[in-house]
PyMOL Python script that loads the backbone (N, CA, C, O; Angstrom):
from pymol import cmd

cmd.read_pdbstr("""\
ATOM      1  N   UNK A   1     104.739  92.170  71.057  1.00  0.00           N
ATOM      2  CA  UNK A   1     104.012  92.034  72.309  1.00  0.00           C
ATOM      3  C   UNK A   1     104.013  93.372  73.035  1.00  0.00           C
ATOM      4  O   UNK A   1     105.016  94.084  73.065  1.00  0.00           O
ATOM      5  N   UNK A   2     102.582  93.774  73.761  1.00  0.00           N
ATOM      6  CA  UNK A   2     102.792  95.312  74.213  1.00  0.00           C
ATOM      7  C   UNK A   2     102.942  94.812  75.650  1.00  0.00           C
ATOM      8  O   UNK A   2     102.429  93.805  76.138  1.00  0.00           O
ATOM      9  N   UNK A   3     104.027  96.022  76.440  1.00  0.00           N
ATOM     10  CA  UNK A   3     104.084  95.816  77.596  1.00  0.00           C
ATOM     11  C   UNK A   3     102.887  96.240  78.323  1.00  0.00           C
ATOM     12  O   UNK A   3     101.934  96.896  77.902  1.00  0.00           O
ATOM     13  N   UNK A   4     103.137  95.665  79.693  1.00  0.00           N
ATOM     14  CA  UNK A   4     101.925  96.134  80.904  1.00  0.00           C
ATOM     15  C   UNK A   4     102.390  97.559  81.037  1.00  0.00           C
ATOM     16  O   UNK A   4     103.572  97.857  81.209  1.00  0.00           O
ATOM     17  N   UNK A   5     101.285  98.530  80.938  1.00  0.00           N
ATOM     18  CA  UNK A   5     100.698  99.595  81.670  1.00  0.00           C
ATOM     19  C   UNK A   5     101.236  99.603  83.147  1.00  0.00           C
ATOM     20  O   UNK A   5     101.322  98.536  83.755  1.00  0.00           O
ATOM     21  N   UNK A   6     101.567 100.684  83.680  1.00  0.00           N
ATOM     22  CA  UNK A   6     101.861 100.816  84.769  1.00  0.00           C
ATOM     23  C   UNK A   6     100.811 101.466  85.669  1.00  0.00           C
ATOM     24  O   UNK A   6     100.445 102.552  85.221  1.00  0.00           O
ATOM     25  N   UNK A   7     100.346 101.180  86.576  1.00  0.00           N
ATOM     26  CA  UNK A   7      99.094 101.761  87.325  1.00  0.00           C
ATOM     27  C   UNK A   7      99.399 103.006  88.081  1.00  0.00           C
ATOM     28  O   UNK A   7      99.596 102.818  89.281  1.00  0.00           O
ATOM     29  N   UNK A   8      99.473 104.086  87.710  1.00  0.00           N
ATOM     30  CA  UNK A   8      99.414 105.491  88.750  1.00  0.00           C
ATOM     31  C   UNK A   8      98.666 105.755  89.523  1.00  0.00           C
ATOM     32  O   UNK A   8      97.575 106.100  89.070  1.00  0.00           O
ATOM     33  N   UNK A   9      98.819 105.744  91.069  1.00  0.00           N
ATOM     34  CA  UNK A   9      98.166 106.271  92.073  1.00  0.00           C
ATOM     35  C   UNK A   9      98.512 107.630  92.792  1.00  0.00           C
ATOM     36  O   UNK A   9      99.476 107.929  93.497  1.00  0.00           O
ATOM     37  N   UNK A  10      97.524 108.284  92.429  1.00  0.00           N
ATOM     38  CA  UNK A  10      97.495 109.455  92.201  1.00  0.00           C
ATOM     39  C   UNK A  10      97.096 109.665  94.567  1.00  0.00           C
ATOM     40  O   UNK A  10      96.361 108.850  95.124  1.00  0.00           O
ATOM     41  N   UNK A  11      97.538 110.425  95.084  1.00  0.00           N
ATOM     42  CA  UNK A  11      96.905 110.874  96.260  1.00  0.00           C
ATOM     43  C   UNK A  11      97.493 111.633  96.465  1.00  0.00           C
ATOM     44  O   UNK A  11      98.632 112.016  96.199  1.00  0.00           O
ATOM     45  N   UNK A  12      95.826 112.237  97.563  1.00  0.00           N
ATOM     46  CA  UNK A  12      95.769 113.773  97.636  1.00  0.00           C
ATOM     47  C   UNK A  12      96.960 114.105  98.910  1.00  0.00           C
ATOM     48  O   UNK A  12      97.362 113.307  99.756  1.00  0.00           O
ATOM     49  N   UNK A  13      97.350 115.525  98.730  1.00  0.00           N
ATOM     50  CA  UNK A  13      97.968 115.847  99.768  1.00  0.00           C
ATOM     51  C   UNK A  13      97.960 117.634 100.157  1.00  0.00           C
ATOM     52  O   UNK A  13      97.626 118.487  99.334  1.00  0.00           O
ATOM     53  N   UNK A  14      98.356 117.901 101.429  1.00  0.00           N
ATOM     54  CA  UNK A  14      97.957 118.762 101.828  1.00  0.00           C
ATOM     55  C   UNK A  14      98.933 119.808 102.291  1.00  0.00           C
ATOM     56  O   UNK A  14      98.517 119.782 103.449  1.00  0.00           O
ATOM     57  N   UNK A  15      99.890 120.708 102.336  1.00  0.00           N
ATOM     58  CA  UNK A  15     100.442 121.389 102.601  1.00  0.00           C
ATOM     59  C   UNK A  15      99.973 123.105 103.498  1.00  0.00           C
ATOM     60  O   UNK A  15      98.983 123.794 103.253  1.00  0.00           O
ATOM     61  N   UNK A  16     100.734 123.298 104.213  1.00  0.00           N
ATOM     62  CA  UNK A  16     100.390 125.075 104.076  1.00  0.00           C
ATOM     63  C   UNK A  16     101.802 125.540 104.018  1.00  0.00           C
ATOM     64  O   UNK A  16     102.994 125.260 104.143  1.00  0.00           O
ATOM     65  N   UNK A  17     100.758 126.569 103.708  1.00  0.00           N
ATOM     66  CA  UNK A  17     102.110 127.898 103.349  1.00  0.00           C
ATOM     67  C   UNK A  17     101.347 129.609 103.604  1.00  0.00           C
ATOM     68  O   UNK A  17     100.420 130.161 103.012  1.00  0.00           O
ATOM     69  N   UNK A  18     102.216 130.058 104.730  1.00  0.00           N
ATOM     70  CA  UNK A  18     101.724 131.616 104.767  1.00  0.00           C
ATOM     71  C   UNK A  18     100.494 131.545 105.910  1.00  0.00           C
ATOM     72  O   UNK A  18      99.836 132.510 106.300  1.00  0.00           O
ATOM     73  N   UNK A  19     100.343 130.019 106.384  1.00  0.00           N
ATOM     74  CA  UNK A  19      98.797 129.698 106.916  1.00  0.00           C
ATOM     75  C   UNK A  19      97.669 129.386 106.266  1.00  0.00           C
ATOM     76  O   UNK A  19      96.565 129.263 106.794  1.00  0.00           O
ATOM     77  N   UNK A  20      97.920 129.255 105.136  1.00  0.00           N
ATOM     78  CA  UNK A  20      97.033 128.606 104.227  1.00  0.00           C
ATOM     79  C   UNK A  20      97.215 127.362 103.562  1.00  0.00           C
ATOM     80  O   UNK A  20      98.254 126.880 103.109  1.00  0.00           O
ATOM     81  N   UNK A  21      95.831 126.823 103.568  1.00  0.00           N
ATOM     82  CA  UNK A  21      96.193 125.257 102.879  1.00  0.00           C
ATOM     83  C   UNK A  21      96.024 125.331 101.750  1.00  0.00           C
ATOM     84  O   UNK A  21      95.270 126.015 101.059  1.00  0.00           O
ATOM     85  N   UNK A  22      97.109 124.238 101.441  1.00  0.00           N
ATOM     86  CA  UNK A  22      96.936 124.313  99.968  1.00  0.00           C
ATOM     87  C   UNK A  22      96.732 122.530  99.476  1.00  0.00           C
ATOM     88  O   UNK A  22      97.087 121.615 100.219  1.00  0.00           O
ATOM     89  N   UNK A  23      96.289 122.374  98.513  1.00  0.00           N
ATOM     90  CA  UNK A  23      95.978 120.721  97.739  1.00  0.00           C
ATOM     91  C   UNK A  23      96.353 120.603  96.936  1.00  0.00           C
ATOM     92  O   UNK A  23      96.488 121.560  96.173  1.00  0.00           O
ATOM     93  N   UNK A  24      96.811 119.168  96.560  1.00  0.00           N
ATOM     94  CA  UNK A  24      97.621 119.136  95.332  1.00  0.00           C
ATOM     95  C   UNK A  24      97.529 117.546  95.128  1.00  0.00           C
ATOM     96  O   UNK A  24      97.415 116.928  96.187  1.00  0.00           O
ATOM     97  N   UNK A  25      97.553 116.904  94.156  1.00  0.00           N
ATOM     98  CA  UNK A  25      97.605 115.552  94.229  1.00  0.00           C
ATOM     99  C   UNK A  25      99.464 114.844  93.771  1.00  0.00           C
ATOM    100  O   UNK A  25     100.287 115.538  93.173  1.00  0.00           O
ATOM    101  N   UNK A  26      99.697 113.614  94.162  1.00  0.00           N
ATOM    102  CA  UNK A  26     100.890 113.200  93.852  1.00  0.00           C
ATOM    103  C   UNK A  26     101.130 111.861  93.450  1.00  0.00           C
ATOM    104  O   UNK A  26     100.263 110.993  93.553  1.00  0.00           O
ATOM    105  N   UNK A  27     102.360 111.633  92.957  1.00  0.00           N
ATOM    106  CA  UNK A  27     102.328 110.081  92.851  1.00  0.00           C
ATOM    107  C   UNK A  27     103.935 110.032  92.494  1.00  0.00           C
ATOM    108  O   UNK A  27     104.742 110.914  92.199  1.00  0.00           O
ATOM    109  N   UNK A  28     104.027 108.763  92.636  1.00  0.00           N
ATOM    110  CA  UNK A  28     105.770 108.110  93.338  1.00  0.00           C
ATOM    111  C   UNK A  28     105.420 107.148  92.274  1.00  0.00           C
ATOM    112  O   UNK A  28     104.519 106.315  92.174  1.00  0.00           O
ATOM    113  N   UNK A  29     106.881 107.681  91.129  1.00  0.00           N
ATOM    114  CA  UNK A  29     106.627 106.081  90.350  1.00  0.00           C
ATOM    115  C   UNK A  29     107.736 105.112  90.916  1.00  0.00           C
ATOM    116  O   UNK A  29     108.143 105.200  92.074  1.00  0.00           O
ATOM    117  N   UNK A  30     108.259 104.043  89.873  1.00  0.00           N
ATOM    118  CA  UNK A  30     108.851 102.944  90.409  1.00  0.00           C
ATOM    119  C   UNK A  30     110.227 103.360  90.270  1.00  0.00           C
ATOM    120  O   UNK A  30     110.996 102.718  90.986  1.00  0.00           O
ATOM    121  N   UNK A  31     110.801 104.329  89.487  1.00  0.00           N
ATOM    122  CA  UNK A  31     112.075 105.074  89.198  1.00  0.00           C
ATOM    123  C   UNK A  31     112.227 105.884  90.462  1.00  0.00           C
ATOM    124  O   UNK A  31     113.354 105.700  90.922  1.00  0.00           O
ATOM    125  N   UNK A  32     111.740 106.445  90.957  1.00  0.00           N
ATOM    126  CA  UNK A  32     111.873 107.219  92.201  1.00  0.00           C
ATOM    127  C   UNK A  32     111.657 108.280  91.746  1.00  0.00           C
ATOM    128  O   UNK A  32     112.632 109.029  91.804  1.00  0.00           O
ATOM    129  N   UNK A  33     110.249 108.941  91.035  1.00  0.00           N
ATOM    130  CA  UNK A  33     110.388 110.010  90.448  1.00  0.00           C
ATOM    131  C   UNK A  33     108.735 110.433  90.938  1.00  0.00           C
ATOM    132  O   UNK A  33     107.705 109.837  90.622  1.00  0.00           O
ATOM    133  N   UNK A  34     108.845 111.380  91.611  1.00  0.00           N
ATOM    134  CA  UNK A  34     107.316 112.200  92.596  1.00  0.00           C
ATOM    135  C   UNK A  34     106.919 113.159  91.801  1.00  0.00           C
ATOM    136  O   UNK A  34     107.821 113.967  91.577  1.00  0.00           O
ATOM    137  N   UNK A  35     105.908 113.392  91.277  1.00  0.00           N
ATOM    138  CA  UNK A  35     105.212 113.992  90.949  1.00  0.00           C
ATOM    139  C   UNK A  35     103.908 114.763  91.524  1.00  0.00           C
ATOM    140  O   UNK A  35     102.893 114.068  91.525  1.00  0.00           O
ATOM    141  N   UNK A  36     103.747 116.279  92.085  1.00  0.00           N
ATOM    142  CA  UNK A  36     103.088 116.680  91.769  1.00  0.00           C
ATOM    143  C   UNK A  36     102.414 117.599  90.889  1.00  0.00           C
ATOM    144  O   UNK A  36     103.015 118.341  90.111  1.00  0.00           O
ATOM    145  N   UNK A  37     100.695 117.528  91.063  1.00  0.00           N
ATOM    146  CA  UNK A  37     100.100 118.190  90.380  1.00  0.00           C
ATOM    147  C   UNK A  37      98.999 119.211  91.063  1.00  0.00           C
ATOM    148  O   UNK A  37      98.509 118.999  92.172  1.00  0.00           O
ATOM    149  N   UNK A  38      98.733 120.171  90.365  1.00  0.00           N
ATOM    150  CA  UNK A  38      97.714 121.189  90.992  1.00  0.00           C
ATOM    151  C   UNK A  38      97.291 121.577  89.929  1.00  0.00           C
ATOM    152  O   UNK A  38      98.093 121.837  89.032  1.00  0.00           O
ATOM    153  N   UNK A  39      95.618 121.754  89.696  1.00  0.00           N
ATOM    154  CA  UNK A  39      94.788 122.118  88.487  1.00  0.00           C
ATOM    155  C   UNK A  39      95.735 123.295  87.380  1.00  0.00           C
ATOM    156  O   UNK A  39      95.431 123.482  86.201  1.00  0.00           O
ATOM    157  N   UNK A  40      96.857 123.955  88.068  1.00  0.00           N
ATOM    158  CA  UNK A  40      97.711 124.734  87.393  1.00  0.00           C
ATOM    159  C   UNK A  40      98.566 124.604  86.923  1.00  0.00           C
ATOM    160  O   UNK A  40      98.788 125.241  85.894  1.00  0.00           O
ATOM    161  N   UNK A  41      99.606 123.593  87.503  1.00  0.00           N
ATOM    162  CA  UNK A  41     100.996 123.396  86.811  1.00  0.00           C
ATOM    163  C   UNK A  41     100.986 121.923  87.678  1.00  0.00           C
ATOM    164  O   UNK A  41     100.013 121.459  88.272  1.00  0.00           O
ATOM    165  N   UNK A  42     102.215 121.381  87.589  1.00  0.00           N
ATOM    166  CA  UNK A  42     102.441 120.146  88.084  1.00  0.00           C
ATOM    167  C   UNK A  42     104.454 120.436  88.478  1.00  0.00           C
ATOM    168  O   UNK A  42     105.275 121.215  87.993  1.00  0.00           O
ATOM    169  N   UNK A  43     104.523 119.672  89.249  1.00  0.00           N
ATOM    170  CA  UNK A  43     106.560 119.645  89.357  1.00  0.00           C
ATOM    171  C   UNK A  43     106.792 118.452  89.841  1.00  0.00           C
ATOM    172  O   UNK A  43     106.152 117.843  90.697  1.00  0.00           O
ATOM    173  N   UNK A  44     108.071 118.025  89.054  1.00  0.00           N
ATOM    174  CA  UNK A  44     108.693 116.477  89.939  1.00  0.00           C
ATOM    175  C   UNK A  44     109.980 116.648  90.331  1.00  0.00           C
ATOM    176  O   UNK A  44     110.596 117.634  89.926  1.00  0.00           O
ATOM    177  N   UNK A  45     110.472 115.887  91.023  1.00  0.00           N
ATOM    178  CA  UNK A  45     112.038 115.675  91.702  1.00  0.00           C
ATOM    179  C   UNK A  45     111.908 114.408  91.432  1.00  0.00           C
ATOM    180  O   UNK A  45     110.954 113.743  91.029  1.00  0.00           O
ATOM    181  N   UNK A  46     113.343 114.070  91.793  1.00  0.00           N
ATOM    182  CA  UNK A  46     113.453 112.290  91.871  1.00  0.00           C
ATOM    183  C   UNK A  46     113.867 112.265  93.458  1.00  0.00           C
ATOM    184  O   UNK A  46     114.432 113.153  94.096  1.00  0.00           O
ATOM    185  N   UNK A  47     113.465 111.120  93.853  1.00  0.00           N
ATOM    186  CA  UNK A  47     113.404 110.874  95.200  1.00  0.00           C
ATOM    187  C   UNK A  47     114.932 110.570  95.794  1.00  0.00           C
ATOM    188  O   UNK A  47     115.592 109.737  95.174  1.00  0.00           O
ATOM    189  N   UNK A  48     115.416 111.083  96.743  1.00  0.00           N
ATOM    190  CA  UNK A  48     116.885 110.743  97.003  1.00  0.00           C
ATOM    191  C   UNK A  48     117.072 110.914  98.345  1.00  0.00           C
ATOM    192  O   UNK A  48     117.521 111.948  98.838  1.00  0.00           O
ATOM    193  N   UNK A  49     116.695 109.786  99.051  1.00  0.00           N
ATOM    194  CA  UNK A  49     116.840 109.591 100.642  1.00  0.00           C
ATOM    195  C   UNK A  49     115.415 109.964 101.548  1.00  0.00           C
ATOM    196  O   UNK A  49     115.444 109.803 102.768  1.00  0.00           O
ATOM    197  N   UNK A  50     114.322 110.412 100.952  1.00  0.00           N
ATOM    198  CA  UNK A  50     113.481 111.033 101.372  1.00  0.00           C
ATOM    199  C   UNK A  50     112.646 110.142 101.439  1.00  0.00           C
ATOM    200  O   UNK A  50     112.993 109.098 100.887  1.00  0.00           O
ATOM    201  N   UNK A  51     111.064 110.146 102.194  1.00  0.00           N
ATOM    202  CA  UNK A  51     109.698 109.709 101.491  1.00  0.00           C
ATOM    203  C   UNK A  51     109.111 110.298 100.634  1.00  0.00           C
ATOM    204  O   UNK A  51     109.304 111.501 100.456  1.00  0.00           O
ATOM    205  N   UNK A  52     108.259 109.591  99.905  1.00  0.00           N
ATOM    206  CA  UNK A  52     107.770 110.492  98.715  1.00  0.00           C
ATOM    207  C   UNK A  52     106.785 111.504  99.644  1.00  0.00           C
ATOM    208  O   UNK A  52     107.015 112.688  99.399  1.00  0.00           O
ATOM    209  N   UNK A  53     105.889 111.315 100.511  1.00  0.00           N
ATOM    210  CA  UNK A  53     105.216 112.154 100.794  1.00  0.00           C
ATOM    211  C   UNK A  53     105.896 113.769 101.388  1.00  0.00           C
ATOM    212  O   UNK A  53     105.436 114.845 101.008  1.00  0.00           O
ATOM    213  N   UNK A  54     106.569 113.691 101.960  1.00  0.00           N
ATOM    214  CA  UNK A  54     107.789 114.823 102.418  1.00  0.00           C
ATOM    215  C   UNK A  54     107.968 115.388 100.890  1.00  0.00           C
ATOM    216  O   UNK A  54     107.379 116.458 100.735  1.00  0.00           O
ATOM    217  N   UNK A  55     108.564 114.968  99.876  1.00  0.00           N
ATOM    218  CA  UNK A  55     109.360 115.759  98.907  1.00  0.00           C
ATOM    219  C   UNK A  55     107.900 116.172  98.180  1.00  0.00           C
ATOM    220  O   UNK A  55     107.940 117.294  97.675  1.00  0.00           O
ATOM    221  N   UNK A  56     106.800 115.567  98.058  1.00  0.00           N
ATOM    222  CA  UNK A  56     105.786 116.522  97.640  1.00  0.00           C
ATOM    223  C   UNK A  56     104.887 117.228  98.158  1.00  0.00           C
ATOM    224  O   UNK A  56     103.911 117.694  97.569  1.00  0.00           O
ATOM    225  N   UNK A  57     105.199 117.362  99.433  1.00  0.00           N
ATOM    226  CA  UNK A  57     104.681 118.825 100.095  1.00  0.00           C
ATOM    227  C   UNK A  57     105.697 119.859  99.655  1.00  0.00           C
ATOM    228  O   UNK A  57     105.277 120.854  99.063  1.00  0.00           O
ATOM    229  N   UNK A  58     106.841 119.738  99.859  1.00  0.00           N
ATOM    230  CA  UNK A  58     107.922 120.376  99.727  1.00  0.00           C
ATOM    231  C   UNK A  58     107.520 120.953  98.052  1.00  0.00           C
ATOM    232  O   UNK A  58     107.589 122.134  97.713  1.00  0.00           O
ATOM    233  N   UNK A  59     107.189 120.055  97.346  1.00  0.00           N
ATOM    234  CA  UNK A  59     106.993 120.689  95.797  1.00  0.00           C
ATOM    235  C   UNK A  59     105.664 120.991  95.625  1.00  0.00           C
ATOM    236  O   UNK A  59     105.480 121.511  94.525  1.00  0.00           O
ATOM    237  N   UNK A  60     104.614 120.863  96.314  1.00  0.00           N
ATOM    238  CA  UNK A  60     103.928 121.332  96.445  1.00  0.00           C
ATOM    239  C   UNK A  60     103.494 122.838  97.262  1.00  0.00           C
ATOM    240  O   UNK A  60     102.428 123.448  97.173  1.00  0.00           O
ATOM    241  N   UNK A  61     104.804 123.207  98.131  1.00  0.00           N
ATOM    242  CA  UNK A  61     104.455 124.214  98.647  1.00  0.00           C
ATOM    243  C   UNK A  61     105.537 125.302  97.339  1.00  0.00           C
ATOM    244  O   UNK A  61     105.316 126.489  97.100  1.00  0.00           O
ATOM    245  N   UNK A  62     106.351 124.681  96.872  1.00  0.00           N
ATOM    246  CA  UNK A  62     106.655 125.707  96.050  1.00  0.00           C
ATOM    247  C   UNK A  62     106.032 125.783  95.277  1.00  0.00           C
ATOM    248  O   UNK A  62     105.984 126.930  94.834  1.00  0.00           O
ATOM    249  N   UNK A  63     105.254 124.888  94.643  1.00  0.00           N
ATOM    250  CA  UNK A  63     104.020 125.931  93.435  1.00  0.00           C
ATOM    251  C   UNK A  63     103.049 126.430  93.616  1.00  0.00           C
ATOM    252  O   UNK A  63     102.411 126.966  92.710  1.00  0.00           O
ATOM    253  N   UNK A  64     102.415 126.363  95.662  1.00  0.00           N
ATOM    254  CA  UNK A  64     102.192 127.649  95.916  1.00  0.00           C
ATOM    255  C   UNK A  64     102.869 128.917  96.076  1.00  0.00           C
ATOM    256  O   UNK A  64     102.208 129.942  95.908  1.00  0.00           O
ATOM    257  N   UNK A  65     104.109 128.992  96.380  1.00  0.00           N
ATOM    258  CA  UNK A  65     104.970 129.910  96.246  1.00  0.00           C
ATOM    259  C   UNK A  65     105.160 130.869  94.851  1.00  0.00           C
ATOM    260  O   UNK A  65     105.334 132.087  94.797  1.00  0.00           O
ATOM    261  N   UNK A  66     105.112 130.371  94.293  1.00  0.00           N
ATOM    262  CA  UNK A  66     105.291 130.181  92.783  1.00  0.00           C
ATOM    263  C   UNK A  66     103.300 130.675  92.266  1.00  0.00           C
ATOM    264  O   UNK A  66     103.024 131.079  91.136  1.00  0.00           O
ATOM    265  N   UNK A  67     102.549 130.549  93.059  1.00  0.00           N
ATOM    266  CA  UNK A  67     101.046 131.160  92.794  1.00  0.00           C
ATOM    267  C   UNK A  67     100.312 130.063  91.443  1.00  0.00           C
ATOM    268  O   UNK A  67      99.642 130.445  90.483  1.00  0.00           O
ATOM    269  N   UNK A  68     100.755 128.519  91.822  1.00  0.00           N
ATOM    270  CA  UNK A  68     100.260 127.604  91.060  1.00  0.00           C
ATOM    271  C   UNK A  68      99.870 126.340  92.089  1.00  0.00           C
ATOM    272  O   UNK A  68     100.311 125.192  92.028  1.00  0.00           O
ATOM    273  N   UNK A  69      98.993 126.845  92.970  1.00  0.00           N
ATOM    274  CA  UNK A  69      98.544 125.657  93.591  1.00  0.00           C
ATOM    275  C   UNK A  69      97.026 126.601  94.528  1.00  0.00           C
ATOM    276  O   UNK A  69      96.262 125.968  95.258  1.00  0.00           O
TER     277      UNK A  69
END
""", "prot")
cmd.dss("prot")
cmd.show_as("cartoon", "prot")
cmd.util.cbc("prot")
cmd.orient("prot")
């Protein structure tokens, strides 16, 4: 028997850094594990006391930092 598929919802989010905006999309699975992505690279953390939206600006502003967003 195959298991159910898990549905990823992917949303957009918005950060700056330096004064510039930057975009990136994200998603929070059921493990507590955030993911973002930017047409360049992608980074995750696992969630630990936070909201997901907070920890992926936060990883989202480092892969603008990083010159991948």
């Amino acid at each position: 028997m195959l298991g159910m598929a898990e549905l990823i919802l992917w949303k957009q989010i918005t950060a700056e850094l330096n004064g510039h905006a930057v975009t990136g999309l994200y998603c929070a699975s059921r493990e507590g594990l955030v993911t973002v992505r930017t047409p360049y690279d992608s980074k995750s953390r696992q969630l630990v006391g936070s909201a997901a939206p907070l920890i992926a600006r936060i990883l989202l502003r480092e892969l603008a930092a990083d010159g991948k967003a």
